[in-house]
C-alpha positions as a printed NumPy array, in Angstrom:
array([[ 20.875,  43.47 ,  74.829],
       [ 22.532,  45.077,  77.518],
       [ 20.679,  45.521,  80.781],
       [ 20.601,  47.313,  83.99 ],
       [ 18.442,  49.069,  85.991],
       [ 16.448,  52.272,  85.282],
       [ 18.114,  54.174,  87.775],
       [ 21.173,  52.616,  89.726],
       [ 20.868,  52.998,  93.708],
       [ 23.145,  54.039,  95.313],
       [ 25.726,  52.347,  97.134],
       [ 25.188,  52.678, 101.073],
       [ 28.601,  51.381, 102.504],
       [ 28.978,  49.72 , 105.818],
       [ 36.995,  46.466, 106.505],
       [ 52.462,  38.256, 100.019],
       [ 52.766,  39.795,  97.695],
       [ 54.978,  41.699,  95.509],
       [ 52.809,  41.266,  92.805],
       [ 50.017,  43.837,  94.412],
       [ 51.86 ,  47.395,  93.843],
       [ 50.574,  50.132,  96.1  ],
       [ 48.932,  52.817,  94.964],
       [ 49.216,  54.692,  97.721],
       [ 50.547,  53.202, 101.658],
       [ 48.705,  50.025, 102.291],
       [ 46.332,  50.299,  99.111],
       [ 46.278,  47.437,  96.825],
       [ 44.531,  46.76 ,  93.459],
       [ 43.342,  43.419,  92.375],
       [ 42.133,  43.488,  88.709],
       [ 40.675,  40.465,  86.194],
       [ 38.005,  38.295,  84.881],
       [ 37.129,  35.319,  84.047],
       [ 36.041,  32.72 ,  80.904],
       [ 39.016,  34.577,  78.91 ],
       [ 40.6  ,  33.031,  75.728],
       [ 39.866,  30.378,  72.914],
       [ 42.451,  29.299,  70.039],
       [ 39.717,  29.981,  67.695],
       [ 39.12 ,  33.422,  68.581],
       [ 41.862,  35.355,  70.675],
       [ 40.17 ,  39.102,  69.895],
       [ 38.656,  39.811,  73.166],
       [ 41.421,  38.171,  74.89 ],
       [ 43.512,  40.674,  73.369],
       [ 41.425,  43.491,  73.99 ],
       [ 41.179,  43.181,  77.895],
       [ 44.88 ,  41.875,  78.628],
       [ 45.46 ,  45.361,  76.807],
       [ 43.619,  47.023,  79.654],
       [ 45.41 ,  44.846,  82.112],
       [ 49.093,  46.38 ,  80.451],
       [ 47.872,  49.924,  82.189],
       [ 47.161,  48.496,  85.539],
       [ 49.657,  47.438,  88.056],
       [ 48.74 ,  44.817,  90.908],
       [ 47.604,  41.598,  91.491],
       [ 45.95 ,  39.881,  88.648],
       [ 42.602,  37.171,  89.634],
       [ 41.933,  34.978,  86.937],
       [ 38.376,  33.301,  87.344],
       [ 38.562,  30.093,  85.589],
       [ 37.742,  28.53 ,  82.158],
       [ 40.773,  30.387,  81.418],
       [ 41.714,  28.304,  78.029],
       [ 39.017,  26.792,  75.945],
       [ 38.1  ,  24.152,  75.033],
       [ 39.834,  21.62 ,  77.404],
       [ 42.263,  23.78 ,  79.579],
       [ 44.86 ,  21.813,  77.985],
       [ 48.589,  22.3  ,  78.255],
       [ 49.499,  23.061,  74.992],
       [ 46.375,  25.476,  74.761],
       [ 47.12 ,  27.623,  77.818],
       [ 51.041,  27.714,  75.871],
       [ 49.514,  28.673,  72.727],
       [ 46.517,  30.802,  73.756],
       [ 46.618,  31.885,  76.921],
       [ 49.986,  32.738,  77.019],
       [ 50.515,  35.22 ,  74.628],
       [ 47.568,  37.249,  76.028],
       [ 46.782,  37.047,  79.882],
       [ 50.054,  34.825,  80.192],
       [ 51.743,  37.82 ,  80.146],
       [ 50.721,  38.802,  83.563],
       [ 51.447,  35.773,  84.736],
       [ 54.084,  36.049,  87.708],
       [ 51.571,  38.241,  88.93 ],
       [ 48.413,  36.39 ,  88.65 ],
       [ 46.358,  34.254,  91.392],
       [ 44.075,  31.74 ,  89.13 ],
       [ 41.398,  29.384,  89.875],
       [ 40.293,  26.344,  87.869],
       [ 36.958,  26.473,  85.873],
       [ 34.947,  23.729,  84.295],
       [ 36.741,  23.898,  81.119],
       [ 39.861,  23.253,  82.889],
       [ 38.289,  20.267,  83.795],
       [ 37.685,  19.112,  80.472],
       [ 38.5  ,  15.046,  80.335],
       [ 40.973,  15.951,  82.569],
       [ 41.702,  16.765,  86.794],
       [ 42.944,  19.841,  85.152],
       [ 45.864,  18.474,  84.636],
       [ 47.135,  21.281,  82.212],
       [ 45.833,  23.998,  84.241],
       [ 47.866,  23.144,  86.902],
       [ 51.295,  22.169,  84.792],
       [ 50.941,  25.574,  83.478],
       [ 50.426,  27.374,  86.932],
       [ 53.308,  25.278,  88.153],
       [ 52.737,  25.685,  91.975],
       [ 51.142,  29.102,  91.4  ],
       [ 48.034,  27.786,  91.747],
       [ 47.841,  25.803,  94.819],
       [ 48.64 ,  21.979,  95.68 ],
       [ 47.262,  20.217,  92.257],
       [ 44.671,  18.298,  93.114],
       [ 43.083,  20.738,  94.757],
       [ 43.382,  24.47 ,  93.461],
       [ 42.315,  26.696,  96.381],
       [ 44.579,  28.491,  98.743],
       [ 44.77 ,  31.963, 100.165],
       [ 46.791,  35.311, 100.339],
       [ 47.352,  38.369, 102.142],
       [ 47.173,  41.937, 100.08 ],
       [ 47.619,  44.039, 102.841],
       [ 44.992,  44.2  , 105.161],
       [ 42.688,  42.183, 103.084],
       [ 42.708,  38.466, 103.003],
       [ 42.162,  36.51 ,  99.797],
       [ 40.524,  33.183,  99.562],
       [ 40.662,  31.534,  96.106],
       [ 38.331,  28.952,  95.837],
       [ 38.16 ,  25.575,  93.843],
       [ 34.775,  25.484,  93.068],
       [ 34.679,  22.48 ,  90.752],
       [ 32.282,  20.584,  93.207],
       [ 31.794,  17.577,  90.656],
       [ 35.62 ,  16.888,  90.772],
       [ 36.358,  13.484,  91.821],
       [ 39.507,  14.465,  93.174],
       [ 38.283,  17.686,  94.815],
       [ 35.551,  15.763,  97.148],
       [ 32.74 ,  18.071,  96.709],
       [ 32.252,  21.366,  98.321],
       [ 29.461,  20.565, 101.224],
       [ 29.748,  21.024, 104.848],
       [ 32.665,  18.947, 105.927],
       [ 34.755,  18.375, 102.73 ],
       [ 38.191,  18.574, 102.814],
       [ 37.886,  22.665, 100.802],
       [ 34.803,  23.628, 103.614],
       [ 36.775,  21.975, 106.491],
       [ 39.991,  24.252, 105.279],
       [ 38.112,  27.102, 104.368],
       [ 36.39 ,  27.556, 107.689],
       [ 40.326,  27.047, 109.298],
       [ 41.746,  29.696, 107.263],
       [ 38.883,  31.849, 107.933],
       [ 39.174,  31.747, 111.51 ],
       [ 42.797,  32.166, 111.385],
       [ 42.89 ,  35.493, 110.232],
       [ 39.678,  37.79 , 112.187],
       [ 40.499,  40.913, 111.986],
       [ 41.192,  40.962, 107.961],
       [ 38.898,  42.611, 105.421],
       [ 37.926,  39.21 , 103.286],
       [ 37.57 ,  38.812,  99.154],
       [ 36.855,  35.524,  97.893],
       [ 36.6  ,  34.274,  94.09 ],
       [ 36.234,  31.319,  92.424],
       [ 34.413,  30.196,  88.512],
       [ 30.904,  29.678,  89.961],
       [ 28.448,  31.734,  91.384],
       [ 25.978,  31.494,  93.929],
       [ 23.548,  33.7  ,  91.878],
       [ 23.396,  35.063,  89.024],
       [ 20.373,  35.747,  86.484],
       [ 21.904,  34.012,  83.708],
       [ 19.228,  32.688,  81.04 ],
       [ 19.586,  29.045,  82.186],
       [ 19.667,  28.713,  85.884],
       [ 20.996,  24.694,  85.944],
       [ 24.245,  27.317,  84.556],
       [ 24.382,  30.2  ,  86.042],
       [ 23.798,  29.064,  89.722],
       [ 25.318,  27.183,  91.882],
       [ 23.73 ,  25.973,  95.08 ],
       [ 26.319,  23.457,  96.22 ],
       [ 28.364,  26.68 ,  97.23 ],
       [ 26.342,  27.642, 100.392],
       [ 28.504,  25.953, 103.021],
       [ 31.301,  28.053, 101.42 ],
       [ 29.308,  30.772, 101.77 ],
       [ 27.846,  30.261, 104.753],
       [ 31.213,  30.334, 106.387],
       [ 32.154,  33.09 , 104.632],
       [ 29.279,  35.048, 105.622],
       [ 29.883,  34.019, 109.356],
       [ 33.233,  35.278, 109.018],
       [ 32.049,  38.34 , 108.146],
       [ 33.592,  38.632, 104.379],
       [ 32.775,  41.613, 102.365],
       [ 33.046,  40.863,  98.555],
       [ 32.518,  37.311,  95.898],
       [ 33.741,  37.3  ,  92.562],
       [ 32.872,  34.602,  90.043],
       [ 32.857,  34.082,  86.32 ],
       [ 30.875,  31.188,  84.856],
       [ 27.882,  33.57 ,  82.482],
       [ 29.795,  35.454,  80.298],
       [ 28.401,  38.766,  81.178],
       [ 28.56 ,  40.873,  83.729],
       [ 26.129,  41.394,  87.394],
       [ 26.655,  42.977,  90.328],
       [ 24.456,  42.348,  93.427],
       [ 23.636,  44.   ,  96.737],
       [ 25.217,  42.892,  99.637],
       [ 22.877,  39.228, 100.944],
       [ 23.513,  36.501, 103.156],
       [ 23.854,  32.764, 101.922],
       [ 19.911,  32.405, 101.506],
       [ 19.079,  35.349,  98.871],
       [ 18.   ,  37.637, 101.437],
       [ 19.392,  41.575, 101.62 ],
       [ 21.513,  41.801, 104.266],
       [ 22.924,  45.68 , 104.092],
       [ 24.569,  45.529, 107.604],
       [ 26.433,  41.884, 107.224],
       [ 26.078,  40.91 , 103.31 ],
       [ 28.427,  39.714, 100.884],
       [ 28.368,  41.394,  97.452],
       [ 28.645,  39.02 ,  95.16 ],
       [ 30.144,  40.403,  91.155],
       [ 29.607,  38.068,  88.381],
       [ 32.462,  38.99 ,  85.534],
       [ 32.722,  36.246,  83.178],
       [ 33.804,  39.201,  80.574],
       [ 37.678,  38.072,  80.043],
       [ 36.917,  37.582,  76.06 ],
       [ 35.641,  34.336,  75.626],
       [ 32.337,  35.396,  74.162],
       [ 29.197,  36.565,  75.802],
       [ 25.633,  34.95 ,  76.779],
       [ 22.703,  35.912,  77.482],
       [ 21.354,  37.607,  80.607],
       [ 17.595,  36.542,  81.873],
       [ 15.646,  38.171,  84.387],
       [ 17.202,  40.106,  86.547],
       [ 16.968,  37.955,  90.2  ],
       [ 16.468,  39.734,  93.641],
       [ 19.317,  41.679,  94.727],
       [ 20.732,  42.149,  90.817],
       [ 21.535,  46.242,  90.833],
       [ 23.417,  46.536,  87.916],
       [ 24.33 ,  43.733,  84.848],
       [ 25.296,  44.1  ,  81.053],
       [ 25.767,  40.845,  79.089],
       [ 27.361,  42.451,  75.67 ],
       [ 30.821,  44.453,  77.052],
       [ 34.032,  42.527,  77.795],
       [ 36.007,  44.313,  79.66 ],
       [ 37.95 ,  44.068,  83.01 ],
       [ 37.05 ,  44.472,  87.34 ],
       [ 39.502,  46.829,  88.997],
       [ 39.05 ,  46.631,  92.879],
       [ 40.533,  49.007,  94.834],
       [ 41.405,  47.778,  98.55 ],
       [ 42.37 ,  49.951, 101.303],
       [ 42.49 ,  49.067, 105.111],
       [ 38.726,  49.482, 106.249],
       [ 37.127,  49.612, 102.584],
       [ 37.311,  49.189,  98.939],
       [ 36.448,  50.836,  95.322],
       [ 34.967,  48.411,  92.287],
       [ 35.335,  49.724,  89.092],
       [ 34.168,  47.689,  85.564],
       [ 36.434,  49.167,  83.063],
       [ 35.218,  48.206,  79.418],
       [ 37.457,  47.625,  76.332],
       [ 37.832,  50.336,  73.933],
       [ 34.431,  51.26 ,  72.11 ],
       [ 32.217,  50.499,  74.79 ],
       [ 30.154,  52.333,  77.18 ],
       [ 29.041,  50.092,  79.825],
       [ 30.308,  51.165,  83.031],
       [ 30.156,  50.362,  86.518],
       [ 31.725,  51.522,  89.767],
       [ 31.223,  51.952,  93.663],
       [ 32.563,  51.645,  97.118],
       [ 31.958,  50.01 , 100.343],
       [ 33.235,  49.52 , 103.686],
       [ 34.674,  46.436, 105.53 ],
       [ 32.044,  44.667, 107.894],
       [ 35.448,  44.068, 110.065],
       [ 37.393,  47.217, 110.934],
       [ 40.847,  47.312, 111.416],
       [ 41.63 ,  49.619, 114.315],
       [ 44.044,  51.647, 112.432],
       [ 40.751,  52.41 , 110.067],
       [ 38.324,  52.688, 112.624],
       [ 40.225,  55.577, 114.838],
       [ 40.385,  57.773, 111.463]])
């Protein structure tokens, strides 16, 4: 059943591409979702890369992107003739069924240096004023090296986070932090809190992650669980690409708002200073979810308005 709060509270805000089209000067829209398309059933698939044909800008795919094994031949056959037609303008990460008795090899032939040095699968990119960090958050990876404090992905994340200070910052990767997916082993992820404690020290705004096919949006909390209204990240869960859905549990601390039977899409609206979310469901469904915020780093431009 779907499931969200009684009464929603309201949002108290707080700061490369060709394929990000404007939608007005300096305003950029990043849309997607993650656990998107199997061969056996390509319906929902279909249904939100329709939504995706009405919206210009950058596309995020969050992993497990072609079931069952991320293979080759079914990102060609499945993937491709549904979310593969966005794909010059998509920015992927690798989820666990890309992994599948493979280094994701066939998630990375498809991507064919779109989606970072193989092997490894994060890298970065500008929209704007905003920074984007896409994350490899396949910890278990042999060939990624884990995610802790001082693995190679912490020990670049942390350089490409201090490299660019003044930037509004949006990360994503498959897993989740937190989430109130039935089965906790699943739905979170503790071996992400270096990445997010660096994040959080760099003062990023927004983390989107796939993983539980459903969809959860929390309040803005630092790497522990704790609110944090003044210097949180908000993390959105939106494992609603088409794949199929699970089951939501209890909602955890922080959860505002979470529906676990809609597929549908995340439209994020950034601007320099501050950004719009907006869930948009596929046709014939009601749940809905939108908001704004404001950048915990101000560009001066933004802040002199």
């Amino acid at each position: 059943m779907a499931q969200e709060p009684a009464a929603k509270r309201p949002v108290t805000p707080k700061t490369f591409s060709k394929v990000g089209k404007k939608t007005t000067p300096d305003t950029f829209t990043l849309v997607g979702a993650g656990d998107i398309v199997a061969c056996s059933s390509m319906a929902g698939a279909e249904a939100t890369a329709k939504l995706i044909d009405a919206i210009p800008g950058t596309v995020f795919a969050a992993g497990d992107l072609a079931y069952e094994d991320g293979t080759y031949e079914e990102f060609q056959k499945c993937y491709g003739p549904t979310w593969g037609r966005f794909k010059t303008r998509t920015r992927p990460t690798p989820g666990n069924h890309e992994y599948n008795g493979s280094p994701a090899t066939g998630y990375f032939r498809y991507w064919d240096g779109q989606a970072g040095d193989p092997g490894k699968g994060y890298y970065s990119f500008d929209l704007g004023t905003w920074h984007i960090v896409v994350l490899n958050t396949n910890c278990g990876s042999k060939e990624l090296g884990g995610c802790a404090e001082g693995s190679a992905e912490e020990t670049w994340l942390k350089q490409d986070l201090t490299s660019h200070p003044s930037a509004c910052t949006l990360a994503y990767g498959h897993h989740a932090l937190f989430s109130s997916g039935l089965f906790p082993k699943h739905a979170e992820h503790p071996e992400l809190r270096a990445f997010w404690q660096d994040l959080y020290d760099a003062h990023a705004d927004l983390f989107l992650a796939a993983h539980e096919h459903s969809y959860e949006r929390f309040a803005q909390q630092n790497p522990e669980g704790n609110p944090d209204p003044e210097n949180g990240i908000r993390e959105i869960v939106v494992g609603t690409g088409g794949r199929s859905h699970t089951p939501l549990g209890y909602a955890k601390p922080n959860s505002e708002v979470r529906d676990d039977k809609t597929y549908g899409v995340l439209k994020l609206t950034l601007s320099p200073g501050k950004y719009r979310w907006e869930f948009i469901p596929i046709p014939g469904k009601t749940f809905h979810d939108s908001g704004e915020g404001v950048c915990h780093v101000q560009p001066a431009s933004a802040a002199n308005r």
